[in-house]
KEROLUM-27603 format. One line per field, with one value per residue (C-alpha): residue in one letter; x, y, z. Coordinates in Angstrom, 1 decimal, decimal comma. Example, Ala and Ser with C-alpha at 12.3 -4.5 7.8 and 13.67 -1.06 7.14 Angstrom:
2
residuo <- A|S
u <- 12,3|13,7
v <- -4,5|-1,1
w <- 7,8|7,1
This chain:
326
residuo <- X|X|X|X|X|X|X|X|X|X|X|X|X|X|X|X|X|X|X|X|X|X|X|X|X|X|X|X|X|X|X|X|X|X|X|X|X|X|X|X|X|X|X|X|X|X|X|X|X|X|X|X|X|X|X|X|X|X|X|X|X|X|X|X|X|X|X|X|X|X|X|X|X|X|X|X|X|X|X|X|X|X|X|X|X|X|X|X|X|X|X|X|X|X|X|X|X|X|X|X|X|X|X|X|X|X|X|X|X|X|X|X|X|X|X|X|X|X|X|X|X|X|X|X|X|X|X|X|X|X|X|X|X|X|X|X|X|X|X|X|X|X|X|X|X|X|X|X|X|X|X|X|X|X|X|X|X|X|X|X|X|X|X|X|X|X|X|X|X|X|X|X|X|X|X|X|X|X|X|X|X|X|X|X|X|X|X|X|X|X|X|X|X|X|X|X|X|X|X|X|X|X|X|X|X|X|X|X|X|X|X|X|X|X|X|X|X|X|X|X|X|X|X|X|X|X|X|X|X|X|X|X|X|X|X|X|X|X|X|X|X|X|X|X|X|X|X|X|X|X|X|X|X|X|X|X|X|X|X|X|X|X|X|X|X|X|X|X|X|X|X|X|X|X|X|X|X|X|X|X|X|X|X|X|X|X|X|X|X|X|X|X|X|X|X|X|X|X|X|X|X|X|X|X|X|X|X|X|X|X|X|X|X|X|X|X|X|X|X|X|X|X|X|X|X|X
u <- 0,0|1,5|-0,4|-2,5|-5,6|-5,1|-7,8|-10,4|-13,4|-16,8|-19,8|-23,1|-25,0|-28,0|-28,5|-26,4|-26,9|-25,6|-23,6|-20,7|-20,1|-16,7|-16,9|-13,2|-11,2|-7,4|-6,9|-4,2|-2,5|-5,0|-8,3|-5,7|-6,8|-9,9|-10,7|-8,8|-10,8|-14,2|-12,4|-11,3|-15,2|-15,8|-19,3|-18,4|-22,2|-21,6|-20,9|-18,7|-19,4|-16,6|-17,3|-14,5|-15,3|-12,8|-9,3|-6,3|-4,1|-3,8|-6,3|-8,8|-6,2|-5,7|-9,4|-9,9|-7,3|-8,9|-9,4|-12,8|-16,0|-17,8|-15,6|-16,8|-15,1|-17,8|-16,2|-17,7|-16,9|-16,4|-19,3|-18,8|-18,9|-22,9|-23,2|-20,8|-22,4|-25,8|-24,5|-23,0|-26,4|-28,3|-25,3|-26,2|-29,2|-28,8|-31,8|-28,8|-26,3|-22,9|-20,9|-16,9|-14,5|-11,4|-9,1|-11,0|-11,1|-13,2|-12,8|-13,2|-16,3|-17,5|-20,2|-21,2|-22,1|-24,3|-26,0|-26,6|-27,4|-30,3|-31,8|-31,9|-33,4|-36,2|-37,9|-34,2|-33,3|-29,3|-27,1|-24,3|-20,7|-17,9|-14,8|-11,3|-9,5|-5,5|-2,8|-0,2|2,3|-0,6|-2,1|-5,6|-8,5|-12,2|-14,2|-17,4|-16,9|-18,5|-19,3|-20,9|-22,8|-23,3|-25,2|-28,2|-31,2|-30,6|-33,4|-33,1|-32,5|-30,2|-28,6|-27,9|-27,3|-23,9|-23,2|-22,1|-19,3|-18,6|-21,2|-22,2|-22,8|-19,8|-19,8|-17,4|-19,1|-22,7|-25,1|-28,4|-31,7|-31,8|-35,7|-35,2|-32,2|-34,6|-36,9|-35,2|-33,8|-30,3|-26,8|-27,5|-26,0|-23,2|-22,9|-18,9|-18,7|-21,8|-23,4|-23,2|-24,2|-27,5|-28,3|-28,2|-30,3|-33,2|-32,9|-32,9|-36,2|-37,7|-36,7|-34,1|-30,8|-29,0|-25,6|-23,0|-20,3|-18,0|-15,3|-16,6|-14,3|-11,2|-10,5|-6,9|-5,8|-2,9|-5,1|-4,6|-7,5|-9,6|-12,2|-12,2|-8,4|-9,1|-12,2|-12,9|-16,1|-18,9|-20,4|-24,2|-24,0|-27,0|-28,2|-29,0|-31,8|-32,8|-33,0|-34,6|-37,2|-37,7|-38,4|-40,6|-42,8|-42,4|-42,7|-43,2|-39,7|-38,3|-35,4|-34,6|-34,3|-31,9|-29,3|-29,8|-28,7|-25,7|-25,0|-24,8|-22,5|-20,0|-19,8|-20,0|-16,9|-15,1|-16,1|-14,5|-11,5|-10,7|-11,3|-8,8|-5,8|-6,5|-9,6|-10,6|-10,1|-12,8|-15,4|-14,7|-15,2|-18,6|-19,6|-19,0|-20,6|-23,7|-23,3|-25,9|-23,9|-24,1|-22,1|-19,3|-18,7|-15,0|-14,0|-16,1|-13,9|-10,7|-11,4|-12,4|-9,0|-7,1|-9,4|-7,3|-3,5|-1,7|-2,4|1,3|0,8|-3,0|-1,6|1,7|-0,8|-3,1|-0,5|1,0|-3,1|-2,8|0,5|-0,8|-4,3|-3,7
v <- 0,0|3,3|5,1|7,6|7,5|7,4|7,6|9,8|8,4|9,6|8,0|7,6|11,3|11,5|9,2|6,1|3,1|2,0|3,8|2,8|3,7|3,4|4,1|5,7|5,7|5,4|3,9|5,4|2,7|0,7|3,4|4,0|0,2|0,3|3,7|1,9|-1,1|0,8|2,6|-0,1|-1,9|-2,9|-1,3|2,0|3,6|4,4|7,0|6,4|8,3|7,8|8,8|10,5|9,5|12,1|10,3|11,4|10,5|11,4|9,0|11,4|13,9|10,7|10,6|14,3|14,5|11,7|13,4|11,1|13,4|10,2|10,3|12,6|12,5|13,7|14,3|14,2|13,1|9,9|8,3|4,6|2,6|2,5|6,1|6,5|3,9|5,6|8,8|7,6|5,8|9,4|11,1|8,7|8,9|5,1|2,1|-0,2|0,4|-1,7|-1,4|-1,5|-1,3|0,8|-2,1|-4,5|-4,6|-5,7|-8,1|-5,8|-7,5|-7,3|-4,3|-6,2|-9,3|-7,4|-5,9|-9,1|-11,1|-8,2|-8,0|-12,0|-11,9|-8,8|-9,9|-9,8|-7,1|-8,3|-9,4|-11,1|-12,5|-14,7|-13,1|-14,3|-14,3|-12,4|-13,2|-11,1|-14,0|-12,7|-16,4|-16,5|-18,7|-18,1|-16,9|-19,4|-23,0|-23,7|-27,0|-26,1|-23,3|-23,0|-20,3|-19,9|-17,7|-17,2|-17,2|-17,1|-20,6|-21,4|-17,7|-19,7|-23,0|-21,9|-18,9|-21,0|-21,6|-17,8|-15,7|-16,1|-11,6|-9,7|-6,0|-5,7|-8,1|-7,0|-4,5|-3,8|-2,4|1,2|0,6|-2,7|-1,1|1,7|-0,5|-2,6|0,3|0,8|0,0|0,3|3,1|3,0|-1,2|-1,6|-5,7|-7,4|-4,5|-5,8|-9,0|-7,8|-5,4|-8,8|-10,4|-7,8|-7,8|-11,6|-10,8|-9,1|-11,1|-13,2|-12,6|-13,8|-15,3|-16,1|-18,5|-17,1|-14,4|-10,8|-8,9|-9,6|-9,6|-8,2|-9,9|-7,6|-4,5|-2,2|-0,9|-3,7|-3,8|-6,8|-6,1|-3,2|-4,4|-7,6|-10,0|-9,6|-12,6|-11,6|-9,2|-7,0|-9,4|-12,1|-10,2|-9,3|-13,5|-14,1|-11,6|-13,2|-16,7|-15,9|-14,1|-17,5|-20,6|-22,7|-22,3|-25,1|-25,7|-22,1|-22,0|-25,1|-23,3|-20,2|-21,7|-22,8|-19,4|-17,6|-20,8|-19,5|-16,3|-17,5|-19,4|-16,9|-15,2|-17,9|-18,4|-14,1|-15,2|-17,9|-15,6|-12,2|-12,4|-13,9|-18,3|-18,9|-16,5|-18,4|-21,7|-20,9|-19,7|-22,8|-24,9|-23,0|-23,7|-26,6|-27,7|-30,5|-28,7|-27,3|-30,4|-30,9|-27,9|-27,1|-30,0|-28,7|-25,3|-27,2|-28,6|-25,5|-23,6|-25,7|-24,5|-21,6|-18,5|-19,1|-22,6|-21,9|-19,1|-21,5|-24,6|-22,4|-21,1|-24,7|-25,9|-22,3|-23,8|-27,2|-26,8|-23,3
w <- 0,0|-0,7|1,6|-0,9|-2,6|-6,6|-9,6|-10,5|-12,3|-13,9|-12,1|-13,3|-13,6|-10,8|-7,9|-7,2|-7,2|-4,3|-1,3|0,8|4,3|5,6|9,6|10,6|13,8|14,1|10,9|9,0|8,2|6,8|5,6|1,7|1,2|2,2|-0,3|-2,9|-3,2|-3,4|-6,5|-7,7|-8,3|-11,5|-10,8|-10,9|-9,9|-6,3|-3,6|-0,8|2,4|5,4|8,1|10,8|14,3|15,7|14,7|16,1|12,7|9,8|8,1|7,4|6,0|3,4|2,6|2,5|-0,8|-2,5|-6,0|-6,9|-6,6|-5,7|-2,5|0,8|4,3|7,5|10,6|13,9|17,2|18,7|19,3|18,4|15,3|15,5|15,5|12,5|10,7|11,6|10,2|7,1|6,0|6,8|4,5|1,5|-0,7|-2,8|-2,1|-1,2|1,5|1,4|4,6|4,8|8,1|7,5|7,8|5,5|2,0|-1,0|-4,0|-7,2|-8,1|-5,0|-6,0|-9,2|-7,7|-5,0|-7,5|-9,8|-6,5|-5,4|-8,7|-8,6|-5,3|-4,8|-1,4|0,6|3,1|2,9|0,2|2,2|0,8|2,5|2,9|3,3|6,5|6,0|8,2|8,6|6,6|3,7|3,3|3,3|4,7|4,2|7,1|6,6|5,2|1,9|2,6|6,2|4,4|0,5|-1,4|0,4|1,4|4,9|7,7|11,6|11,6|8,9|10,5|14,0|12,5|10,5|13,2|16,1|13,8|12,7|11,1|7,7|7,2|7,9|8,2|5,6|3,0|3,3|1,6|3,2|1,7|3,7|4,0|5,6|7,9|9,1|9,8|11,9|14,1|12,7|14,3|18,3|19,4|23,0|22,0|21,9|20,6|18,5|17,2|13,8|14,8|16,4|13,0|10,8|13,3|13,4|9,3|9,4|11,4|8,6|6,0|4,4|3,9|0,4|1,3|-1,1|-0,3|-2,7|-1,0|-1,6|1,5|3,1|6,5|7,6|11,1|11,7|11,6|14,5|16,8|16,5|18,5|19,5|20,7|22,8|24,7|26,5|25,4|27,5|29,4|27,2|24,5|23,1|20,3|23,4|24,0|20,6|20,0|23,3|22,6|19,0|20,4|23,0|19,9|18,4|20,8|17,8|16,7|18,3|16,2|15,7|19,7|19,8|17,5|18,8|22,4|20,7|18,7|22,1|23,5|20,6|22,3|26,2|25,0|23,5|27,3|28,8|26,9|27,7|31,4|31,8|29,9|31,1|33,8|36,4|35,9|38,6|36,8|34,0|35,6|36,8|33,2|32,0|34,7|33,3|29,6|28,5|25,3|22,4|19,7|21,7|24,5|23,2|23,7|27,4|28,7|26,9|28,8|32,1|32,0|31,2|33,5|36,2|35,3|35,5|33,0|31,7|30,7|29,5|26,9|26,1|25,6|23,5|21,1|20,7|19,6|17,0|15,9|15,2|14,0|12,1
């Protein structure tokens, strides 16, 4: 990356066709890439709307000389991702709303197969693609397994089924209808982890979501400021509730209930696994005392166990089981 923002193109004269939100905080080294690979589409009839969430670097200043008319930086202050987002959506004027993270990137037909995949599919509120997975080495992995979850429409329960195992819509491989986002409230506003995760949910609750198992976004691992670096997993996040309330409005969903039990035992997990290496180990065993599980019993004993040893050896064990199963 050479750290500026090249090209200037013609768009499309009148409204868009689809906008781009790019939520920015503390991401100079990474928001050139981002920029680039919206300017890069080979659908070139969009706007592109980041939004500044008061950074202290220069990554706005990077945005701001961006030459392409289709390009505009707001700045505000920091108020979360959710609030950027919320802004940025407010700021555009397109039917379709694709959402990108400062330090992630997109295919260059990432745009184009949106487009083809809502025109193929008018009664979605999402269009949703996999994404790969970069390490800093730059080898790549895909984020959802093709064989665990092919091309689909997605509803809530396919949505829990193939979630306890990562989710299938990613905030930066995703595209939203704005009157389906507005109607289901928006990003929640003063969440700091799973806010993403409990927009797709509400969407999923109003309709299905097209997911495509072929890689749309990338996913940079070495990116700095991520959130999910700088702040802890929560025991329950928001989108708990949002599920909990769903169910109860539909006791008949039986299935739907059992693999949504088992989503939120993903995340208790990942709870768990934070407690034994930075937290508190008995907190953590008492979590998982509590977790009723089918899908993730292998790995509730393995933490039981490591729950039982010093944080040194717990962090050294856990490396070695990166090492070998990476």
């Amino acid at each position: 990356m050479n750290g500026t923002l090249n090209g200037a193109v013609t768009g499309t004269p009148g409204a868009p066709a689809v906008s781009v939100v790019i939520p920015l905080y503390n991401k100079e080294d990474h928001i050139a890439r981002a920029v680039e690979s919206v300017l890069a589409q080979t659908w070139r009839d969009f706007e592109l709307v980041v939004v500044d969430a008061g950074s202290r670097d220069g990554g706005a200043a990077l945005v701001e000389g961006c030459a392409d008319p289709r390009v505009r930086l707001h700045r505000q202050p920091n108020g979360g991702v959710s609030v950027a987002r919320n802004r940025g959506v407010a700021l555009t004027s397109a039917p379709l709303i694709a959402f990108l993270d400062a330090d992630d990137a997109w295919e260059p037909d990432f745009l184009d197969n949106v487009m083809a995949l809502q025109a193929s599919h008018p009664a979605s509120v999402a269009v949703a693609m996999n994404y790969e997975v970069v390490a800093p080495n730059g080898t790549r992995s895909l984020g959802v397994d093709p064989a665990r979850a092919p091309s689909q429409l997605l509803d809530p329960l396919a949505y829990f089924r193939i979630g306890k195992h990562g989710s299938p819509v990613f905030s930066s491989a995703v595209a939203v209808r704005r009157e389906a986002l507005a109607a289901a409230g928006g990003f929640p506003e003063g969440v700091r982890l799973g806010e993403d995760i409990d927009t797709w949910i509400r969407l999923l609750f109003q309709g299905p979501v097209v997911f495509d198992a072929r890689p749309g976004g990338m996913y940079f691992n070495d990116a700095t400021n991520r959130a999910l670096n700088t702040h802890a997993p929560p025991a329950r996040y928001v989108f708990f509730d949002t599920i909990d309330r769903w169910l109860a409005a539909h006791p008949d969903q039986v299935e739907a209930r059992r693999e949504a039990e088992e989503f939120k035992n993903f995340f208790r997990l990942l709870h768990v696994h934070h407690q034994l290496r930075w937290g508190d180990a008995e907190a953590g065993r008492r979590l998982l005392a509590d977790i009723r599980t089918r899908t993730f019993r292998r790995e509730q004993l393995r933490l039981r166990v490591l729950s039982r040893v010093p944080r040194a050896c717990y962090t050294g064990l856990s490396r070695l089981r990166q090492a070998l199963f990476r």
